[in-house]
N, C-alpha and C positions, 0 to 999 in steps of 0.2 A: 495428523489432523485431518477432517474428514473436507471432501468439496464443500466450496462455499459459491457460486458462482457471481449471487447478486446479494452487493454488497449498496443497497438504496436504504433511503431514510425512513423508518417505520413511521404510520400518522400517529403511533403513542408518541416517537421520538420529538414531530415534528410539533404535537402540542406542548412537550416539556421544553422545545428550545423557546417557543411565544413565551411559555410561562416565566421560564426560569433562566432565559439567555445561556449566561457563560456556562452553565451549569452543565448543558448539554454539549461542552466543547470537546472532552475528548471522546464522545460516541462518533461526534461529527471529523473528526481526525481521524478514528476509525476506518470510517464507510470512505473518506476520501480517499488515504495512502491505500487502502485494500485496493480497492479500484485501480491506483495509479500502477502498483507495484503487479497486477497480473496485466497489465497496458505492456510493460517494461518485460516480463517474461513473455507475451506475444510476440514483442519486436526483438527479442534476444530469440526467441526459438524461431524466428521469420514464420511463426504459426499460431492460429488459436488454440486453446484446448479441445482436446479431442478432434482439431484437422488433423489429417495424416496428407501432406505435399513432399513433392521433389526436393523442395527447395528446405527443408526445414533443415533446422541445424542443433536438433536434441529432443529430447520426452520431457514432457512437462511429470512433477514426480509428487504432487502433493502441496503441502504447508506444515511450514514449524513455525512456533508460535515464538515471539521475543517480545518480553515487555520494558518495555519505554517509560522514564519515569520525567512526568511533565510539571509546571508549578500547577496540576488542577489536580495532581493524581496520578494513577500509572494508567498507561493503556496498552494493552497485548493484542500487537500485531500478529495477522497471518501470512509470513513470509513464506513466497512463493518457491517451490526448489522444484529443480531440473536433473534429472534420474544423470545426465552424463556430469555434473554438476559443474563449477565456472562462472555459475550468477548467482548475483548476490543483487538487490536494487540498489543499485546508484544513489537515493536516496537517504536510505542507512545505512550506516557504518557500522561493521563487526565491531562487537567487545565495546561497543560505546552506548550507554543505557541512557542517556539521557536527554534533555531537548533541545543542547546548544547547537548539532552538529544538524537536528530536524529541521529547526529554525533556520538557518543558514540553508537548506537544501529547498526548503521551499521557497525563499525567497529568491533563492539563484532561478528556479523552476518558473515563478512568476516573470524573471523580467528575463529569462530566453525565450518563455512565451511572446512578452511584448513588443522584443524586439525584431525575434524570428516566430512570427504567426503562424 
C-alpha cells in the first residue's frame, strides 16, 4: 500500500458530515485510527517515518490494508507495518473484523486519556 502520510478531513468531507451527520462516520473513523495507529508505530519505533536515530528500535515498512466491518458499513484500514515486524496497533485485534473489539478499544483509549492526560 503506498505512503499516506496526512490523514485530515477533506472540506468535501467536512460539508457532507454538516449535511448528512452519521453518514460521514466511518470516513471520520477512517482519518481518526489512521492517525492514531502511525502515533502508535512512532512510539513502537521510538521514531518518526523517515527519522533515522540511535535510539530507534525498527524500520517503519509500509501499510496493509484490513477492513473492519461497522453497523454503518465496512471501512479499510491502513495498518501500519515495521520491516522487523512485532506491531501490530494495540487498538485492533488480529482475525477480529469487526466493531465490538474497536468499540471497546476506544473507549478504553478515551478514559486513559482522562485519567492519565
Amino acid at each position: 500500500m503506498t505512503l499516506q502520510n496526512e490523514y485530515s478531513l477533506s472540506p468535501e468531507l467536512v460539508a457532507e458530515i454538516t449535511q448528512n451527520e452519521l453518514q460521514a462516520f466511518p470516513e471520520m473513523l477512517w482519518v481518526l485510527l489512521n492517525n492514531l495507529m502511525q502515533a502508535e508505530r512512532a512510539e513502537y519505533l521510538h521514531a518518526d517515518e523517515y527519522e533515522r536515530i540511535a535510539e530507534q528500535q525498527g524500520h517503519a515498512n509500509g501499510f496493509k490494508p484490513k477492513t473492519v466491518k461497522i453497523r454503518m458499513g465496512k471501512v479499510t484500514f491502513a495498518i501500519p507495518d515495521v520491516r522487523e515486524g512485532g506491531f501490530y496497533p494495540p487498538m485492533l485485534e488480529k482475525g477480529l473484523p469487526s466493531e465490538q473489539f474497536l468499540t471497546t478499544n476506544l473507549a478504553e483509549m478515551c478514559v486513559i486519556k482522562v485519567v492519565h492526560p
